[in-house]
C-alpha angles and dihedrals in degrees: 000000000000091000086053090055101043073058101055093040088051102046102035101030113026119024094061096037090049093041093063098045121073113287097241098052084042084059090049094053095045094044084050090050092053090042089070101035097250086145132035130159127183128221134222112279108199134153100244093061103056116115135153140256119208082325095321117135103226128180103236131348090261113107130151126266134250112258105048099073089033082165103033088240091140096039100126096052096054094094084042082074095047102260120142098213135003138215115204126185142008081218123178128208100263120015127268128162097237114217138005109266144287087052096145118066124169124223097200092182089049103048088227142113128209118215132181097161085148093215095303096179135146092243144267091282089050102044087043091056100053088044088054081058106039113122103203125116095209129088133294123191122173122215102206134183143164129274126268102246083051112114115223100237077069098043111104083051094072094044095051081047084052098048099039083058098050109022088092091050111040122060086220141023117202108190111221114219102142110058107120103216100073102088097242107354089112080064077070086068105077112095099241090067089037088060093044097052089039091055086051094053101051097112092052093043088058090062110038126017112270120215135188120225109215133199129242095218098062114104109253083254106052079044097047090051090049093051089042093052092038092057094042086056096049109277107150088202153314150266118241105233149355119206125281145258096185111099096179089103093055129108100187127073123240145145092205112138117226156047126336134212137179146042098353086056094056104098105032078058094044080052100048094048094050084049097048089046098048095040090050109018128218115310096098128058121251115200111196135217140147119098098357093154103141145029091252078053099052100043082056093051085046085050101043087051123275123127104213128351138216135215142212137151087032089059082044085048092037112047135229101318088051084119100047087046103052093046081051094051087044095053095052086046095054090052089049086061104033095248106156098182137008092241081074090073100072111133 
């Protein structure tokens, strides 16, 4: 009945009436909504689909991605949705409120967003607090990175400041080096500063799993060296990808500055992942986004590598069942092709 209704409310009210406003203040109102639990939507629970995350049971391989709940404001609603596991942030050590607006634009045709929200976040206290708090069982990792005015040669020392913060309160840190939208932080790529800020993380390493978010817009070799570099200092993975630069996949026009996300970025992150999991092999964990839009998506993404996904703009396209839609879709995929479980899908 609820899920009916989230539906309804989705389809009749919201989504024509968002879709018309500016993206941003859409986000806000469907983050809002989330906030006080207006919409929920479970997703299947069976028994095929059942995996781990760093040793966490979870139901099924589909989790939020980082950028919708920046704060964790909305932490304890995300299962709720049917996610198995949610990233909030990025969130920096103190608060800013990243770039001049608009900074969110939406390519329908395109089935993309651009971002350049530049880490607006209330801050590493705030967001530790609320995490201190949350009530859900699945779960919660935090993207973090460093403030804008901070100059990269300080820059570990926020991130070790971040994680420290938020390490006891969080079941996994991804370190975000690649978003470009904060003026130098790809520089933060290179191994030589992933070995630096690694090394620098080791205490906090020893207590939750530490990822590496990559770029999409590195060569396979500058990616392959990072990863290589990442996994010899102590990373325990790595989140598949980051958003593009690259417009070369978009139908629309547009001179918009940023990131972008969706659909276009699907198969330069199917690629990247394949790359990363045959390069390295499988004793690290690879979480996959960009352009996981479908089950069919998603049971790519699962082949190419990855052990669980995440989604974004095609939960922000999709509406509030996105989750229980695409595990639908997966599971009818994987009977198409006579995939009993998803530990069949090792490469």
């Amino acid at each position: 009945m609820r899920t009916r209704r989230a539906l309804v409310i989705y389809e009749k009210l919201i989504k024509p009436f968002a879709f018309r406003m500016d993206a941003e203040r859409a986000h806000n109102l469907a983050l809002w909504l989330i906030e006080n639990g207006f919409v929920t939507c479970a997703a299947p629970n069976e028994p095929h689909l059942r995996t781990t995350l760093f040793q966490h049971p979870i139901p099924h391989p589909l989790g939020l991605a980082a950028g919708f709940d920046k704060n964790g404001t909305a932490i304890d609603q995300w299962s709720g949705l049917g996610f198995s596991f949610a990233e909030i942030g990025t969130v920096t050590p103190k608060p800013q409120p990243g770039n001049e607006k608009p900074r969110l634009f939406r390519l329908v045709e395109d089935g993309a967003i651009i971002n350049r929200m530049g880490f607006n976040s209330h801050g590493a206290a705030a967001v530790s607090k609320r995490l201190e708090q949350r009530q859900t069982r699945i779960p919660i990792g935090v993207n973090i990175g460093k403030n804008k005015t901070t100059p990269n040669e300080k820059a570990a020392e926020e991130y070790v400041e971040c994680a420290e913060r938020l390490a006891p309160v969080a079941d996994y840190l991804v370190i975000n080096v690649s978003s470009p939208n904060t003026p130098g932080i790809r520089d933060l790529q290179t191994p030589s500063e992933i070995r630096t800020l690694l090394q620098r993380l080791h205490p906090v390493s020893m207590k939750r799993p530490i990822l590496i978010k990559l770029s999409p817009d590195s060569s396979d070799a500058d990616l392959c060296a990072a990863a290589g570099a990442a996994l010899e200092s102590g990373a325990q993975g790595f989140v598949l990808t980051n958003t593009t630069t690259d417009r070369s996949g978009l139908s629309s026009t547009t001179n918009e500055q940023g990131g972008v996300s969706g659909k276009p970025l699907r198969c330069r992150a199917v690629d990247v992942c394949k790359r990363i999991r045959r390069e390295f092999g499988r004793n690290f964990a690879i979480i996959g986004v960009g352009g996981v839009f479908t089950g069919a998506d998603l049971l790519e993404r699962l082949k190419a590598g990855a052990d669980v996904c995440q989604i974004y703009t095609a939960f922000a396209f999709r509406g509030p069942c996105t989750a229980r839609k695409i595990l639908e879709e997966l599971q009818q995929q994987m009977a198409a092709e006579g995939i009993r479980t998803l530990n069949e899908l090792s490469p």
